[in-house]
C-alpha positions in Angstrom: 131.4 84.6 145.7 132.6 83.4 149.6 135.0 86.1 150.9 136.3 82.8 152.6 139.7 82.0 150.0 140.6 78.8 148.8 144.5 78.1 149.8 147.0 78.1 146.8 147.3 74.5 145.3 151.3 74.8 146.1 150.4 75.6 149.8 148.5 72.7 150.1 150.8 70.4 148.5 153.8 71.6 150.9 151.3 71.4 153.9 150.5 68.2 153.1 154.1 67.0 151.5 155.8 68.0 154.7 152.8 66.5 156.8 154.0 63.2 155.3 150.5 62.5 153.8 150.5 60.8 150.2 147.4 62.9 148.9 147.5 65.6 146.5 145.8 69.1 146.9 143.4 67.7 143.9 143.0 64.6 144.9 141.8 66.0 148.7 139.7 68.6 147.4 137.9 65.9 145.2 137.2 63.8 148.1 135.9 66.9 150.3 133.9 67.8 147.5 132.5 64.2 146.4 131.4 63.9 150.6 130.0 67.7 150.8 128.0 66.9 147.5 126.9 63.5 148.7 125.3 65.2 151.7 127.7 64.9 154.2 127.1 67.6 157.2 128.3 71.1 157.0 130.2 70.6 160.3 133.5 71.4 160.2 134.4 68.1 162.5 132.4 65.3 160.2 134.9 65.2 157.6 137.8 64.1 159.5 137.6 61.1 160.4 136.7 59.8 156.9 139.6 61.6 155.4 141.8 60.5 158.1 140.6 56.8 157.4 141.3 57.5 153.4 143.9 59.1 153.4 146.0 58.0 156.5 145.0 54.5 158.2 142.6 56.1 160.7 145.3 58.4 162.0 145.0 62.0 162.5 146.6 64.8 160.6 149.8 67.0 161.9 148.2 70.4 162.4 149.5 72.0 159.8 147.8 69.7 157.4 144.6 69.9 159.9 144.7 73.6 159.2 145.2 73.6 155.0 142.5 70.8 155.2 140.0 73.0 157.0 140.3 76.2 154.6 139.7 73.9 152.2 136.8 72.3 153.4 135.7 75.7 154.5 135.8 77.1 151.2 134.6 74.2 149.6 131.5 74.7 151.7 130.9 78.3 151.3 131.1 77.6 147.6 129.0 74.7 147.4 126.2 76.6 149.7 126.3 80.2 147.9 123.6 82.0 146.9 125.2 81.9 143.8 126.5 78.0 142.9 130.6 78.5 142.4 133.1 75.9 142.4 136.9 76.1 141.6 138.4 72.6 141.2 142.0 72.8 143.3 144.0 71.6 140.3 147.5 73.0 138.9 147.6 76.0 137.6 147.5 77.0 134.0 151.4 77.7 134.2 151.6 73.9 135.1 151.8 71.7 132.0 148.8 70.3 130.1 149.9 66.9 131.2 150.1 67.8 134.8 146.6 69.9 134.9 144.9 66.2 133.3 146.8 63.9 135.9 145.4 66.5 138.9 141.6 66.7 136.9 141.7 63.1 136.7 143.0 62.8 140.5 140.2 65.0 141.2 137.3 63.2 139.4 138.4 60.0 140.7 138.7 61.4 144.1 135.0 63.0 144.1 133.9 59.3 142.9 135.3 58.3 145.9 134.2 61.1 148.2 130.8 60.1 147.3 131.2 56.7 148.1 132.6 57.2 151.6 129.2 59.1 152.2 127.2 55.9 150.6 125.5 57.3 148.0 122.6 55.3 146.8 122.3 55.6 143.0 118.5 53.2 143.1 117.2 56.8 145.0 118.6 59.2 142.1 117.9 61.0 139.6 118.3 60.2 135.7 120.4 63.6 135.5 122.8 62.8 138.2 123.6 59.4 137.4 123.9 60.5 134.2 126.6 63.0 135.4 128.1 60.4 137.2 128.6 58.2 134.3 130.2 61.3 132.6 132.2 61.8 135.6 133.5 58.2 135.5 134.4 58.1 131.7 136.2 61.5 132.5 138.4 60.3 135.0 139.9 57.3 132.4 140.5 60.5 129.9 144.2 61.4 129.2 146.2 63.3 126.7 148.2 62.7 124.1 151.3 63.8 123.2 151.2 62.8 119.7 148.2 64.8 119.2 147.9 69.1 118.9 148.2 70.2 122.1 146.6 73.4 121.7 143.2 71.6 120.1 143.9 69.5 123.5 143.8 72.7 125.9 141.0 73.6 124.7 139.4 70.0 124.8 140.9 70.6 128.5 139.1 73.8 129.6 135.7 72.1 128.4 136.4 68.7 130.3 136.5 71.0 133.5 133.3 73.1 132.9 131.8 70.0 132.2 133.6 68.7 135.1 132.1 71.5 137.2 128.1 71.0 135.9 128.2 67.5 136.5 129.1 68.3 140.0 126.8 71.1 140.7 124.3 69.0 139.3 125.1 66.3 142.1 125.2 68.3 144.6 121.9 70.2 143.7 120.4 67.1 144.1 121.7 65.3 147.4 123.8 68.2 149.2 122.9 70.1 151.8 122.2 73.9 151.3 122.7 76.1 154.1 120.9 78.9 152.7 117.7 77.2 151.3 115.5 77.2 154.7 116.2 81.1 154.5 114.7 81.1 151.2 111.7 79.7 152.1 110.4 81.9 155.0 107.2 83.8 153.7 107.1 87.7 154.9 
């Protein structure tokens, strides 16, 4: 795991709250993650101006926002380029309600979608594996709960919906991320 920490989901949301931004800690990890695993560049500069443009009209973040959306994109990528594949989706807690936790996984997954597509992904050059994640991505971002059903059977429905969540996106990112680490790999001694 990174020794690089991922920023508490309620210091994101005041960083970007008071920053006057209308995205969500899940909803901005989603998109860093959905461009990271599309194979956008590990810079720490590329992502900006393509969350700027989502998320703000083109314009630039205060700096406290600027700084939250770095150690998030910083830990995304340290993650997302481990030795050992990790990924923590920046969602509400478990002391948040059930119904909260599915609106932020569903503002994630729909965010990642669209994370992919500001990096153009071209599904005609992909594999049967990852487009078939993404269509499992895509029906679980149109999941919600019910209130009329057992909530408990639901939370653990829930936990499963994010490890699944979490595969599909490895496996996307396996395929058309970059991995700092890999060139490493392959040196012969």
């Amino acid at each position: 795991m990174s020794e690089i920490k991922m920023p508490e989901f309620l210091t994101v949301e005041s960083a970007l709250k008071d920053s006057g931004l209308a995205v969500t800690p899940s909803e901005l990890h989603g998109l860093l993650v959905g461009m990271i695993s599309g194979g956008l560049s590990l810079d720490n500069q590329t992502w900006k101006p393509l969350i700027y443009d989502y998320t703000n009209d083109g314009m630039g973040w205060p700096d406290s926002a600027i700084k939250v959306g770095s150690a998030v994109f910083q830990c995304t990528v340290a993650e997302l380029t481990a030795e050992k594949l990790a990924l923590e989706l920046l969602i509400p807690s478990e002391k948040e309600s059930l119904m909260n936790r599915a609106d932020g996984l569903s503002e994630w997954v729909n965010h990642f979608i669209s994370g992919l597509g500001l990096v153009e992904l071209k599904l005609d050059k992909t594999s049967d594996a990852l487009k078939e994640a993404l269509a499992d991505l895509e029906e679980i971002a149109r999941l919600g709960i019910d209130e009329e059903d057992d909530l408990e059977e639901q939370e653990s429905l829930f936990e499963q919906i994010v490890e699944h969540v979490r595969i599909c996106v490895l496996t996307i990112h396996a395929e058309l991320g970059q991995q700092i680490h890999t060139d490493a790999s392959k040196t012969v001694h």
